[in-house]
PDB file of the backbone (N, CA, C, O) and the ligand in Angstrom, with CONECT records:
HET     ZN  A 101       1
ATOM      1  N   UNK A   1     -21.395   2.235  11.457  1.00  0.00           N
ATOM      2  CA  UNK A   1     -21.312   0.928  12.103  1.00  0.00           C
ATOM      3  C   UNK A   1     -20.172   0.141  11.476  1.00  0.00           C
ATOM      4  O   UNK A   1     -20.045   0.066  10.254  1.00  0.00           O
ATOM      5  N   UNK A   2     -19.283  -0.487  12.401  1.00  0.00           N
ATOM      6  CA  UNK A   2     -18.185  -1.440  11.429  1.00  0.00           C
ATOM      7  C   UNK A   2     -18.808  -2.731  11.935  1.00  0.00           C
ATOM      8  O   UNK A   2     -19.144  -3.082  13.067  1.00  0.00           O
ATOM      9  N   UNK A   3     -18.857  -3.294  10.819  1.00  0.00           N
ATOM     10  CA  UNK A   3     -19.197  -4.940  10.722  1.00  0.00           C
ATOM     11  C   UNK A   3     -18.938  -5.580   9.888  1.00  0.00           C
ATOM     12  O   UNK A   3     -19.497  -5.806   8.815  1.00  0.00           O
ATOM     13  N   UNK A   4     -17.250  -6.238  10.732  1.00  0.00           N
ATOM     14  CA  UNK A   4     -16.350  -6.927   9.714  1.00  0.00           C
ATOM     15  C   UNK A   4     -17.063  -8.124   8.778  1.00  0.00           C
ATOM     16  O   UNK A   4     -16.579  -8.460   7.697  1.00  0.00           O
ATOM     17  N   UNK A   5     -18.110  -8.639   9.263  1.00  0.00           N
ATOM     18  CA  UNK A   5     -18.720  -9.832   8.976  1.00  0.00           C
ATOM     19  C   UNK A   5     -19.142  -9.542   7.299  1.00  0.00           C
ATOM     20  O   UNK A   5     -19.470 -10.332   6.414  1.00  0.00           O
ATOM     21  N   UNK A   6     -18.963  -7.936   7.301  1.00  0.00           N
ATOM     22  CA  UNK A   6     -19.743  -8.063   5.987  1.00  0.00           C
ATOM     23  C   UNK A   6     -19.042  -7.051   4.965  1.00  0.00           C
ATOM     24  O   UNK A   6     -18.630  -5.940   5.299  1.00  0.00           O
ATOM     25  N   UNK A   7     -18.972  -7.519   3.834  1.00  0.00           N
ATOM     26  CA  UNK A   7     -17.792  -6.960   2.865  1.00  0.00           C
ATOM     27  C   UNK A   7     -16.522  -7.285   2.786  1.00  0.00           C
ATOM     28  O   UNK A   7     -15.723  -6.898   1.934  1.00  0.00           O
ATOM     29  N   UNK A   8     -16.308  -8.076   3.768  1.00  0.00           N
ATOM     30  CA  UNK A   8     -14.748  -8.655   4.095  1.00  0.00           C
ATOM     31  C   UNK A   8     -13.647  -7.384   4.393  1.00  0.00           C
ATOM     32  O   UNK A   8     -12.432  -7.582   4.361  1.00  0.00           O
ATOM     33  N   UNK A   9     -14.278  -5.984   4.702  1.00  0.00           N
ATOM     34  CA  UNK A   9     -13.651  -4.931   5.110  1.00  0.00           C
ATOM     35  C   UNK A   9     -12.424  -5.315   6.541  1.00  0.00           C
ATOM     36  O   UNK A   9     -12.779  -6.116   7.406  1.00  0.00           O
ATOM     37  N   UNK A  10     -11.201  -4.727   6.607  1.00  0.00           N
ATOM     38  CA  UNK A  10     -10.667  -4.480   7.503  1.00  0.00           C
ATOM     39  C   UNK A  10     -11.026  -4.618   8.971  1.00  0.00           C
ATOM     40  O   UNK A  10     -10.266  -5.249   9.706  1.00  0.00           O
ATOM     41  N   UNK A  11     -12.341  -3.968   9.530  1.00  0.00           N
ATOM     42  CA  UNK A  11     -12.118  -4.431  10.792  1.00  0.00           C
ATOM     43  C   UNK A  11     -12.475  -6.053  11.192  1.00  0.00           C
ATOM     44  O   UNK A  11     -12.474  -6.620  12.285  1.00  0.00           O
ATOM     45  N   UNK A  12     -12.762  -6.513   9.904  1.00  0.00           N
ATOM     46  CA  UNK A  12     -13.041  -8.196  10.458  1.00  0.00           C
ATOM     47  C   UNK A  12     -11.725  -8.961  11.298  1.00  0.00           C
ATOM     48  O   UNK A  12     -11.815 -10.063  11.841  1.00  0.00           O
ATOM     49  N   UNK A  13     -10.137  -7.852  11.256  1.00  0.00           N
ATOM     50  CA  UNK A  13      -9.430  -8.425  12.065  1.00  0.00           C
ATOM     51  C   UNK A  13      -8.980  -7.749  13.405  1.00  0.00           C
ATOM     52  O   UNK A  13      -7.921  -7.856  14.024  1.00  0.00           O
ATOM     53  N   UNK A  14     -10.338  -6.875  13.711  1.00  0.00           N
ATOM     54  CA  UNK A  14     -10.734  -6.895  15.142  1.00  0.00           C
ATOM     55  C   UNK A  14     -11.347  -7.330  15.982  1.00  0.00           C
ATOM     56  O   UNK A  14     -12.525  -6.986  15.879  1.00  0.00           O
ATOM     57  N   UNK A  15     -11.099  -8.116  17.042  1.00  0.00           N
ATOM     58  CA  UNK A  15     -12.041  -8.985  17.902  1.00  0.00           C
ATOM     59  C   UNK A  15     -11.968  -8.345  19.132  1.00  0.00           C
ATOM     60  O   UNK A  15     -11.112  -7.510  19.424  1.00  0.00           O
ATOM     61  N   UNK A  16     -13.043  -8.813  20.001  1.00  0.00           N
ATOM     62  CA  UNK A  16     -13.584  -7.863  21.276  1.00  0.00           C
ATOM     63  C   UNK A  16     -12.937  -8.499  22.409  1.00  0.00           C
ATOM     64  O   UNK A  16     -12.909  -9.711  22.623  1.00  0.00           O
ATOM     65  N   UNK A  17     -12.319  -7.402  23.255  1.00  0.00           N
ATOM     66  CA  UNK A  17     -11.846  -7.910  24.295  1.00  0.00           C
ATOM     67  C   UNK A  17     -11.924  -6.911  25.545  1.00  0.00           C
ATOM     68  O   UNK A  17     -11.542  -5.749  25.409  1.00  0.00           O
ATOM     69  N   UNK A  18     -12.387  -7.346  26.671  1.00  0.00           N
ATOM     70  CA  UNK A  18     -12.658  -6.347  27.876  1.00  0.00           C
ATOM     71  C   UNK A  18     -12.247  -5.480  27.806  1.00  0.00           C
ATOM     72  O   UNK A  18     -12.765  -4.367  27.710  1.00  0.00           O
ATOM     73  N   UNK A  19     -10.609  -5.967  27.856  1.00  0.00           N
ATOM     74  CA  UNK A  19      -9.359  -4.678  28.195  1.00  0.00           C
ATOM     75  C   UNK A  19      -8.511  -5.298  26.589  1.00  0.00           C
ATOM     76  O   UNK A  19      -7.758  -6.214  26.259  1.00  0.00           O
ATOM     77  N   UNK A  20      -9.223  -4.109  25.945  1.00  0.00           N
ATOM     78  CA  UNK A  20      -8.873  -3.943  24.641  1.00  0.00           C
ATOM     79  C   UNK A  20      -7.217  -3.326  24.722  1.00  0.00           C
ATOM     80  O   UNK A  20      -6.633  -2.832  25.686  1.00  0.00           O
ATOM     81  N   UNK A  21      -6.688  -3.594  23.176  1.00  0.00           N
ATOM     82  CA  UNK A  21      -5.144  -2.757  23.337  1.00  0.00           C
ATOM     83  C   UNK A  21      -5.620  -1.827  21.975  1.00  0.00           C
ATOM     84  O   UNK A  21      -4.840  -2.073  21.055  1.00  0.00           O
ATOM     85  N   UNK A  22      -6.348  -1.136  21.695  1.00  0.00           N
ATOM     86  CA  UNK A  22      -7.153  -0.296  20.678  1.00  0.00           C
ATOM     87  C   UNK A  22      -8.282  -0.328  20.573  1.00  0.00           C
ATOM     88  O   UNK A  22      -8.893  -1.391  20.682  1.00  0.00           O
ATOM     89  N   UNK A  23      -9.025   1.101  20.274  1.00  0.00           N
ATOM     90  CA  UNK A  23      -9.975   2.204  20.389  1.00  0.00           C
ATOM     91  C   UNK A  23     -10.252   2.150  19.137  1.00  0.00           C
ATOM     92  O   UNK A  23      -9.483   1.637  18.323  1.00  0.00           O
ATOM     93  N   UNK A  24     -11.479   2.715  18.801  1.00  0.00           N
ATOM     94  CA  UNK A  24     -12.280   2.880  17.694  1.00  0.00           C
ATOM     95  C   UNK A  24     -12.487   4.352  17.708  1.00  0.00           C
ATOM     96  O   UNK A  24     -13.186   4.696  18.660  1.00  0.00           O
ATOM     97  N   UNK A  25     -12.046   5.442  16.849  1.00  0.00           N
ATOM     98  CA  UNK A  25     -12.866   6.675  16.992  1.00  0.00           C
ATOM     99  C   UNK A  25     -13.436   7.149  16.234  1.00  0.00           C
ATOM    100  O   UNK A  25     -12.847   7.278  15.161  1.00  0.00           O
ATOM    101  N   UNK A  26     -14.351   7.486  16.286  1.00  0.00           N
ATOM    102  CA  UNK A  26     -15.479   8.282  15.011  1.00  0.00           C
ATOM    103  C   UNK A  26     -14.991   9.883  14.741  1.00  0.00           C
ATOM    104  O   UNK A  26     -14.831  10.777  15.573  1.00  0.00           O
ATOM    105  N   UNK A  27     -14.798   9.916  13.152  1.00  0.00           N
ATOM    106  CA  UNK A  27     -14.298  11.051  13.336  1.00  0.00           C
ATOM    107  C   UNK A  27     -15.398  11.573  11.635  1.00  0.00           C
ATOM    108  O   UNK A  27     -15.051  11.083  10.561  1.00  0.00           O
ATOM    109  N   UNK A  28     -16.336  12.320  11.683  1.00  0.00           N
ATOM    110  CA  UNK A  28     -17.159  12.509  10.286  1.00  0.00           C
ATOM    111  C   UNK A  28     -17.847  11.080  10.188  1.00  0.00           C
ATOM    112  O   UNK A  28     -18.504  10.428  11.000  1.00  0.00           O
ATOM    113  N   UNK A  29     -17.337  10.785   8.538  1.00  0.00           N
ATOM    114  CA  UNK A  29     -18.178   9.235   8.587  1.00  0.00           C
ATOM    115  C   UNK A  29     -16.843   7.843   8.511  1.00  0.00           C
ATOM    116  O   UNK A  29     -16.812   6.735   7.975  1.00  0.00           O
ATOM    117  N   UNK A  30     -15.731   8.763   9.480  1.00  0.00           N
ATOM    118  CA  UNK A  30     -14.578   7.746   8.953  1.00  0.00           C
ATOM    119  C   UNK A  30     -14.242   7.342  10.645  1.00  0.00           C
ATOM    120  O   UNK A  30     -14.071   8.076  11.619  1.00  0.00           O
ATOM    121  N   UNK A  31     -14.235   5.659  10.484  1.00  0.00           N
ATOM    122  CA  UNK A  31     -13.575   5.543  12.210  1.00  0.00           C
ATOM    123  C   UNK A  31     -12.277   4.864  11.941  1.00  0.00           C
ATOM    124  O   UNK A  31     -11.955   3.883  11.271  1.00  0.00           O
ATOM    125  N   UNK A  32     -11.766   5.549  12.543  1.00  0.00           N
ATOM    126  CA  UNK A  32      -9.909   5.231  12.926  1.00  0.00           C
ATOM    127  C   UNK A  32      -9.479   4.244  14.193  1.00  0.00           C
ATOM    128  O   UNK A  32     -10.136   4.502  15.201  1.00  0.00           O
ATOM    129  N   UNK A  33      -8.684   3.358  14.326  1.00  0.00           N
ATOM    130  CA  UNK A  33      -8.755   2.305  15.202  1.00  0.00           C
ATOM    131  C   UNK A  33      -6.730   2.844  16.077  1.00  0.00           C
ATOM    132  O   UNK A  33      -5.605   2.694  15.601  1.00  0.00           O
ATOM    133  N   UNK A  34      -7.185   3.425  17.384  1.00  0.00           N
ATOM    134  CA  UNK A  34      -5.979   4.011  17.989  1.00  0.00           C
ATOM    135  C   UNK A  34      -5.546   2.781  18.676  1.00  0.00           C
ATOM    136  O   UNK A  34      -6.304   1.910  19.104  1.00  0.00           O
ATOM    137  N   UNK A  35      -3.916   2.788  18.761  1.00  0.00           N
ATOM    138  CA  UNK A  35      -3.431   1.958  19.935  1.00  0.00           C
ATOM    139  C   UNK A  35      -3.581   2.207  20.851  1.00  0.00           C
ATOM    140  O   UNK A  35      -3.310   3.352  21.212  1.00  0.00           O
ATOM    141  N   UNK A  36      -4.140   1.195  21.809  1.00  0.00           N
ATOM    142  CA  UNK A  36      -3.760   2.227  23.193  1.00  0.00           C
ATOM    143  C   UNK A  36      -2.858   1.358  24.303  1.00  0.00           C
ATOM    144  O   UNK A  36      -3.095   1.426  25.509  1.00  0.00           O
ATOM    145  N   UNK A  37      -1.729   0.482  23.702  1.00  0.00           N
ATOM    146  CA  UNK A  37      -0.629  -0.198  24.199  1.00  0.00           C
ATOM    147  C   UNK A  37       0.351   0.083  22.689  1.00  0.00           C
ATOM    148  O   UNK A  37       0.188   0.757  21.672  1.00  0.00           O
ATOM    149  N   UNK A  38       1.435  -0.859  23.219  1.00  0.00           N
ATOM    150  CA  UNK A  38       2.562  -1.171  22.451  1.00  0.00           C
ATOM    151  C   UNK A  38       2.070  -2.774  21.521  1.00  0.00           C
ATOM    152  O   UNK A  38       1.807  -3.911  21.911  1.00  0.00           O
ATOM    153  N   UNK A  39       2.126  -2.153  20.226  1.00  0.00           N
ATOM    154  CA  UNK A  39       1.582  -3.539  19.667  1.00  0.00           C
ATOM    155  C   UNK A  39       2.755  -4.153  18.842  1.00  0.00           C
ATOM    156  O   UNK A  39       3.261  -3.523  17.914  1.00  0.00           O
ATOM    157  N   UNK A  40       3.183  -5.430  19.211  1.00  0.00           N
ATOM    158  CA  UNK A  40       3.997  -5.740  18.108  1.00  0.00           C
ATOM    159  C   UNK A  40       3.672  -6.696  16.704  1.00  0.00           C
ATOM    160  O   UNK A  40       2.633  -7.345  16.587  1.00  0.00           O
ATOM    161  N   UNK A  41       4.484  -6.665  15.933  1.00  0.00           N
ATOM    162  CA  UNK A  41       4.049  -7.771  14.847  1.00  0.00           C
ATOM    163  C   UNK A  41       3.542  -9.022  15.231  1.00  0.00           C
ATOM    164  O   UNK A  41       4.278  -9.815  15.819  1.00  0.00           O
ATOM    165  N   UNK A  42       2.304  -9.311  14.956  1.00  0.00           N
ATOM    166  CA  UNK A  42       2.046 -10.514  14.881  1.00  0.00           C
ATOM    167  C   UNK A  42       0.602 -10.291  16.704  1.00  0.00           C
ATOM    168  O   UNK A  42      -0.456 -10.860  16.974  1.00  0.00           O
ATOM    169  N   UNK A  43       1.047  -9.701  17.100  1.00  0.00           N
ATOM    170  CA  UNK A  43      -0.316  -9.737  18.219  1.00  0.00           C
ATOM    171  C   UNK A  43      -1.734  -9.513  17.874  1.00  0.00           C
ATOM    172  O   UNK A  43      -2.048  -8.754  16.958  1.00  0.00           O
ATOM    173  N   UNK A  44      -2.452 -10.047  18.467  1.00  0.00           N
ATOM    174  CA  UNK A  44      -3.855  -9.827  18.106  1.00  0.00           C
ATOM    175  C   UNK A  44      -4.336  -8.399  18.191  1.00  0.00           C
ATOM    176  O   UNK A  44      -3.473  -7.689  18.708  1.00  0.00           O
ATOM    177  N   UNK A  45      -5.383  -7.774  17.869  1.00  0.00           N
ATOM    178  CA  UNK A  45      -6.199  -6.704  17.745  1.00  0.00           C
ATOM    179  C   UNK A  45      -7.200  -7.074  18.241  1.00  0.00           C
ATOM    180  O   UNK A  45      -7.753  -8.160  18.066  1.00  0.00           O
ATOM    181  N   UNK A  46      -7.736  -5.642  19.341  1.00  0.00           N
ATOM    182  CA  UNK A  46      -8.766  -5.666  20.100  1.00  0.00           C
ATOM    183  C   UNK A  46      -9.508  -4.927  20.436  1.00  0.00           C
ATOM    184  O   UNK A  46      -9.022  -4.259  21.349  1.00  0.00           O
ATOM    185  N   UNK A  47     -10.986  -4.493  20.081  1.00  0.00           N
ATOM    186  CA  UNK A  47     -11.169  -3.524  20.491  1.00  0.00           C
ATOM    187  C   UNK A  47     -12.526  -4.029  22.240  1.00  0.00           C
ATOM    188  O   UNK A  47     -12.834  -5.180  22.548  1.00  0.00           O
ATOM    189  N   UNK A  48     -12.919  -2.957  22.851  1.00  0.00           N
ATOM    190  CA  UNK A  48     -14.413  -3.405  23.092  1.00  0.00           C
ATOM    191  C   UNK A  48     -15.315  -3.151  22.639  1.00  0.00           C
ATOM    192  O   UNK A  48     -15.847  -2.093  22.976  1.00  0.00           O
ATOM    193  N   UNK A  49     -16.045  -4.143  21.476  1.00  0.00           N
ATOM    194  CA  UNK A  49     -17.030  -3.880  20.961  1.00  0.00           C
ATOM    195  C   UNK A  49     -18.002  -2.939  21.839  1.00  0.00           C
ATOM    196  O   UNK A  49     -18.390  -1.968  21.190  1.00  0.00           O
ATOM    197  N   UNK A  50     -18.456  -2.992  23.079  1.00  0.00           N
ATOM    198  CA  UNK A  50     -19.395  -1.987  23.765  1.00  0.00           C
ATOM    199  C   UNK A  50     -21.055  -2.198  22.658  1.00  0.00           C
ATOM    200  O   UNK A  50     -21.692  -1.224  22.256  1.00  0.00           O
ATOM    201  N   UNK A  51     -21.445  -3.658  22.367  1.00  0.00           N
ATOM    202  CA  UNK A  51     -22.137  -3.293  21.635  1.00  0.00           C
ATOM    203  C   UNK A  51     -23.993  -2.934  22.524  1.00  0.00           C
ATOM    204  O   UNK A  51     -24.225  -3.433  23.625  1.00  0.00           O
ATOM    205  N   UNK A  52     -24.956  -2.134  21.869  1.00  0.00           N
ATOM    206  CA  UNK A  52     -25.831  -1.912  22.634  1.00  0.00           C
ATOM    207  C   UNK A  52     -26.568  -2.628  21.491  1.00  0.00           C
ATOM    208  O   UNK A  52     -26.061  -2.939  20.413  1.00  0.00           O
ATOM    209  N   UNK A  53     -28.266  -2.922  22.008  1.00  0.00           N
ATOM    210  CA  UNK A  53     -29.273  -3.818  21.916  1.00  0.00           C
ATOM    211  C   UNK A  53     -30.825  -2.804  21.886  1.00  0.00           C
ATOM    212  O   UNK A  53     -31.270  -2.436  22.973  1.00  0.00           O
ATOM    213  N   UNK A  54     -31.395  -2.500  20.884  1.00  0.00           N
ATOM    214  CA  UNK A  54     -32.790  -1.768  21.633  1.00  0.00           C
ATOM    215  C   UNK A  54     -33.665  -2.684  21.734  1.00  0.00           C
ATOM    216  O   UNK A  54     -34.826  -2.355  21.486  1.00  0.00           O
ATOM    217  N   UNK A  55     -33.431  -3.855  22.056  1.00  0.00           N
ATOM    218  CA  UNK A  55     -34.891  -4.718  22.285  1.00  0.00           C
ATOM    219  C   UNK A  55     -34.241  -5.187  23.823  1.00  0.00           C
ATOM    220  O   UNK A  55     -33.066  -4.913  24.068  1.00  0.00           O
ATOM    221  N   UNK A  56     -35.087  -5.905  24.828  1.00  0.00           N
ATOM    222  CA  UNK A  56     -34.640  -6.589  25.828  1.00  0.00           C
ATOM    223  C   UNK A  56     -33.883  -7.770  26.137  1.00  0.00           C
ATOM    224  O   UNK A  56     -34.377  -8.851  25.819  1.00  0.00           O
ATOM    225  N   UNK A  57     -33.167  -7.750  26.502  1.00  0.00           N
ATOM    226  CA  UNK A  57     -32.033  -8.300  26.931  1.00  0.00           C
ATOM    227  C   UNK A  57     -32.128  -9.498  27.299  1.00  0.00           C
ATOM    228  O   UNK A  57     -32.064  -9.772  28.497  1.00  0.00           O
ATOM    229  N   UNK A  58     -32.297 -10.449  26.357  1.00  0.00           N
ATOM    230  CA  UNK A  58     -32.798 -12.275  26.806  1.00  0.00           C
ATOM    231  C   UNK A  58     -31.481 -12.668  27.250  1.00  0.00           C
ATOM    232  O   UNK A  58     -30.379 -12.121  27.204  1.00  0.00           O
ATOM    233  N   UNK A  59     -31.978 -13.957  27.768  1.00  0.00           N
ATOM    234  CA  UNK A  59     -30.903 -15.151  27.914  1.00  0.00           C
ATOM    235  C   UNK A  59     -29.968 -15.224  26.793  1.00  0.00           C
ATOM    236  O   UNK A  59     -28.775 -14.971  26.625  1.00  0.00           O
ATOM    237  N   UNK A  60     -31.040 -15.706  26.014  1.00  0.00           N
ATOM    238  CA  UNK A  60     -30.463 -16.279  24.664  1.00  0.00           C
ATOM    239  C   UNK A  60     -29.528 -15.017  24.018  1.00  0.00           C
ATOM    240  O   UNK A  60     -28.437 -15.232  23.491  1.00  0.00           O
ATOM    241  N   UNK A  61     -29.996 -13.963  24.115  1.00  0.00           N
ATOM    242  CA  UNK A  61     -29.299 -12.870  23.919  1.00  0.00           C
ATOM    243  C   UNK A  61     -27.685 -12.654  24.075  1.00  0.00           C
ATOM    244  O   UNK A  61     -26.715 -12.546  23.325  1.00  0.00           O
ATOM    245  N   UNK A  62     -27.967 -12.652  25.544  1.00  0.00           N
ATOM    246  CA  UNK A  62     -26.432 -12.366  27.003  1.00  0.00           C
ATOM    247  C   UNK A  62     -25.964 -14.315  25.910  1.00  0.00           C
ATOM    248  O   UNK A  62     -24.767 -14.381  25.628  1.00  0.00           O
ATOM    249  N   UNK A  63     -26.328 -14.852  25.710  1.00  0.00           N
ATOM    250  CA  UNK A  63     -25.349 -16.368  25.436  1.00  0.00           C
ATOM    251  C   UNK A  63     -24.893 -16.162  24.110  1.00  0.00           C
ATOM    252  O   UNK A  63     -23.829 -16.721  23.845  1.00  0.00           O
ATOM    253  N   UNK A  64     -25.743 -15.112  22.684  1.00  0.00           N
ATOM    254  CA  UNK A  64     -25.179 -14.779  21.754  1.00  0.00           C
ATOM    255  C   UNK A  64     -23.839 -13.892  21.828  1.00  0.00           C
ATOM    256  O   UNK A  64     -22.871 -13.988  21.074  1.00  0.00           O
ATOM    257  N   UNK A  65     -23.990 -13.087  22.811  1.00  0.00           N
ATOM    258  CA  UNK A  65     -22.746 -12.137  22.781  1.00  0.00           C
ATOM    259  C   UNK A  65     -22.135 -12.330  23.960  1.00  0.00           C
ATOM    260  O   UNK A  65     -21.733 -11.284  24.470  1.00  0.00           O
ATOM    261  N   UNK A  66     -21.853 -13.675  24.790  1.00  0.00           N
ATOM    262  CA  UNK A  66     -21.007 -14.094  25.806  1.00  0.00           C
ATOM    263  C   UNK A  66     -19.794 -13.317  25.275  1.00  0.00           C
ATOM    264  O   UNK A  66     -19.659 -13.060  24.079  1.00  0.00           O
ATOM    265  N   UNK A  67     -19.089 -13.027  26.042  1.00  0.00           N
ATOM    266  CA  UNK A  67     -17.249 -13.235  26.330  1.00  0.00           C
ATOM    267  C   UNK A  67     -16.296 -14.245  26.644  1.00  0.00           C
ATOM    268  O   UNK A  67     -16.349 -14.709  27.783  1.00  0.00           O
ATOM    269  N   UNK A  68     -15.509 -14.639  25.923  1.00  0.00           N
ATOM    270  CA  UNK A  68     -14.757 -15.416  26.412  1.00  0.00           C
ATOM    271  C   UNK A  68     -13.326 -14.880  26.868  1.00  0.00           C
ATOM    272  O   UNK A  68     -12.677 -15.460  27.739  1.00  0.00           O
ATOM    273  N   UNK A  69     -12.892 -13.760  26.234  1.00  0.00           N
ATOM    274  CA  UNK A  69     -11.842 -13.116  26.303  1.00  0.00           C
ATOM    275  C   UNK A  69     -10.777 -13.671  27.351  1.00  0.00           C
ATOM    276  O   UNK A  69      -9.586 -13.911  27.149  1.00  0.00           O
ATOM    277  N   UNK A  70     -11.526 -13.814  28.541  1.00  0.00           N
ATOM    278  CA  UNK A  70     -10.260 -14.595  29.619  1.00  0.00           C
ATOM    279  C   UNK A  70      -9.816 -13.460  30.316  1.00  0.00           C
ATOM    280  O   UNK A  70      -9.109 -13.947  31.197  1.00  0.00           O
ATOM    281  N   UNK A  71      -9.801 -11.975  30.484  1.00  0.00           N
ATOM    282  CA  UNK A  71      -9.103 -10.997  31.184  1.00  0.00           C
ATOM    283  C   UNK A  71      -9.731 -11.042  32.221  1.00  0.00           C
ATOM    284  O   UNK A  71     -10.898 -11.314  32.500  1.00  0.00           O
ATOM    285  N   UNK A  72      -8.483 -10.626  33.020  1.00  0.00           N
ATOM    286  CA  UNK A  72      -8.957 -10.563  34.683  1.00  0.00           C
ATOM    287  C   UNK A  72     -10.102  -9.635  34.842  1.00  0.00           C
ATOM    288  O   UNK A  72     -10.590  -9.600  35.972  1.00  0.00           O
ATOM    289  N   UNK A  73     -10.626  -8.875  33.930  1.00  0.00           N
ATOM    290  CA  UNK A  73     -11.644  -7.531  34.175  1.00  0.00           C
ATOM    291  C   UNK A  73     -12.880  -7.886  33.398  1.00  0.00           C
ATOM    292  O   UNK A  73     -13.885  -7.185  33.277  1.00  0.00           O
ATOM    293  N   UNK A  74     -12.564  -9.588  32.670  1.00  0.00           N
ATOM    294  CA  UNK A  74     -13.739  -9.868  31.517  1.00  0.00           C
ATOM    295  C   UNK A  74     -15.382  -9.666  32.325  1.00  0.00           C
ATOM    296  O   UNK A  74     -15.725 -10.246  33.356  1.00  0.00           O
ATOM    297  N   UNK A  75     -16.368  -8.513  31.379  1.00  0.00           N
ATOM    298  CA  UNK A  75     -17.215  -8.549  32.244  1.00  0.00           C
ATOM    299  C   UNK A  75     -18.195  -9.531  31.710  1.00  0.00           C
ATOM    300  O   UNK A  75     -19.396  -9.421  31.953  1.00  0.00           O
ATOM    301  N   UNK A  76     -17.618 -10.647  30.868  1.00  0.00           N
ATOM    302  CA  UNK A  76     -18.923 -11.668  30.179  1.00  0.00           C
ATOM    303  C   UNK A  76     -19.507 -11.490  29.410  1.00  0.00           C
ATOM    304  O   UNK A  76     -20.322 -12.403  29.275  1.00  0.00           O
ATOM    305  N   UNK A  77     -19.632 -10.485  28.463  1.00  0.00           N
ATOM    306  CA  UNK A  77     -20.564  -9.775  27.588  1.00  0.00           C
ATOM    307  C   UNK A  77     -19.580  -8.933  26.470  1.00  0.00           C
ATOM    308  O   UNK A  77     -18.521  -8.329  26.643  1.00  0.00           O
ATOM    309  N   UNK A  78     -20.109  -9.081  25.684  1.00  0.00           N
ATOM    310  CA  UNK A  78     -19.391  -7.981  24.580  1.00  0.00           C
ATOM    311  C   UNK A  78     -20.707  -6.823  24.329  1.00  0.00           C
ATOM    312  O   UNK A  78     -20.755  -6.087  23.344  1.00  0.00           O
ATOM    313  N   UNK A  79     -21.611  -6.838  25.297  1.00  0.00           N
ATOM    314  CA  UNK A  79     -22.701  -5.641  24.883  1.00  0.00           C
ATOM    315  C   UNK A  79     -22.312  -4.695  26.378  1.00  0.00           C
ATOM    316  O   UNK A  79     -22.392  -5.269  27.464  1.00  0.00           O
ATOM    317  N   UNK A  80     -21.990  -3.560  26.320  1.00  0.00           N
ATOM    318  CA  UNK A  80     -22.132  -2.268  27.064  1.00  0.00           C
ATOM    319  C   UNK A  80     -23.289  -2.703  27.940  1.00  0.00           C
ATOM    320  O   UNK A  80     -24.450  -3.033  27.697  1.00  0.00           O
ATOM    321  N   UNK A  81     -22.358  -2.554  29.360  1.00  0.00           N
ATOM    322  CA  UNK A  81     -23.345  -2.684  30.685  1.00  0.00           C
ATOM    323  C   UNK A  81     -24.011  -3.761  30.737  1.00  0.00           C
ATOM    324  O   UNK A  81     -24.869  -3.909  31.607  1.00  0.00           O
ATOM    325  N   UNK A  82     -23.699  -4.879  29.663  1.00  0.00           N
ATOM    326  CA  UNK A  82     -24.525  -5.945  30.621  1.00  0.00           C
ATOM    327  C   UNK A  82     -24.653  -6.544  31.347  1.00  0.00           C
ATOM    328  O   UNK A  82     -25.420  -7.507  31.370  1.00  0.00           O
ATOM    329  N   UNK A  83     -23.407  -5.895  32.819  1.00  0.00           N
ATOM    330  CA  UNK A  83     -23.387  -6.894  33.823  1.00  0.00           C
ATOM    331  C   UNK A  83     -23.692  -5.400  34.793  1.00  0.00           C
ATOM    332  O   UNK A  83     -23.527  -5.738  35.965  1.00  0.00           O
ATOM    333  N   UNK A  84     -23.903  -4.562  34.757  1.00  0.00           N
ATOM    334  CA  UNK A  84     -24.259  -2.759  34.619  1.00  0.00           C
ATOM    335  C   UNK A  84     -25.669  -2.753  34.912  1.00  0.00           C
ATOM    336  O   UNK A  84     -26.180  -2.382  35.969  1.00  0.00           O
ATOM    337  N   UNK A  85     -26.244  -3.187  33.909  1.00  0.00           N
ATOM    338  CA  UNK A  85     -27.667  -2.657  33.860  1.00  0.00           C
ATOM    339  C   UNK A  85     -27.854  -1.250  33.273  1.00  0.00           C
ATOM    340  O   UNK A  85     -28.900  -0.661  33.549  1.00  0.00           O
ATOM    341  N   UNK A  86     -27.188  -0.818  32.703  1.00  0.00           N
ATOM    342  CA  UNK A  86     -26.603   0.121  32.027  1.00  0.00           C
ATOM    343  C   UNK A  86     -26.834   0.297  30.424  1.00  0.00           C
ATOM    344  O   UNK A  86     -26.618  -0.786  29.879  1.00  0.00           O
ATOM    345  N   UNK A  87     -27.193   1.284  29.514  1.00  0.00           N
ATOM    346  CA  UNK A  87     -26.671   1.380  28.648  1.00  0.00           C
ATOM    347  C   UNK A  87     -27.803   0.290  27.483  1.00  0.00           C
ATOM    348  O   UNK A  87     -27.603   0.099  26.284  1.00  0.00           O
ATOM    349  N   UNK A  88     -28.649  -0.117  28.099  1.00  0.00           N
ATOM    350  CA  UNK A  88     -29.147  -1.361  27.219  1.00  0.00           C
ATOM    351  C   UNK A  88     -30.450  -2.025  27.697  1.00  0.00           C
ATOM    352  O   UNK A  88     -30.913  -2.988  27.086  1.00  0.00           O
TER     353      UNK A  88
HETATM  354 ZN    ZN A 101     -14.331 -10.331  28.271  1.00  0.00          ZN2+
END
């Protein structure tokens, strides 16, 4: 699990965005963060969190992990399928 929030580790300067410009891949117990655009100095980092939930899916829930991202494809959610029904 990466969770910048804690240890002050590296991915805390990844934030979630629909249409991410980098991937997360699991590779053993090590995840590697791929480009998947042209990034230059100084642009933000993005991945889609895709995060999933095993309890049910409240209000209060969908308003903790809103999106704000702003992309034309934003699906409102930083949790996998929650506009899907999918996944969660
Ligand atoms: Zn979004």
């Amino acid at each position: 699990m990466i969770d910048g929030s804690r240890g002050g580790n590296s991915a805390r300067f990844l934030n979630h965005a629909c249409t991410p410009n980098c991937e997360a891949i699991e590779t053993g117990d090590r995840v590697y963060v791929h480009a998947l655009t042209d990034i230059k100095p100084g642009d933000e980092l993005f991945i889609d969190y895709g995060l999933s939930i095993d309890r049910k899916i409240t209000n209060d829930i969908r308003a903790r992990y809103a999106c704000h991202c702003g992309g034309s494809t934003c699906r409102q959610s930083m949790l996998w399928g929650a506009t899907t029904g999918m996944r969660f």
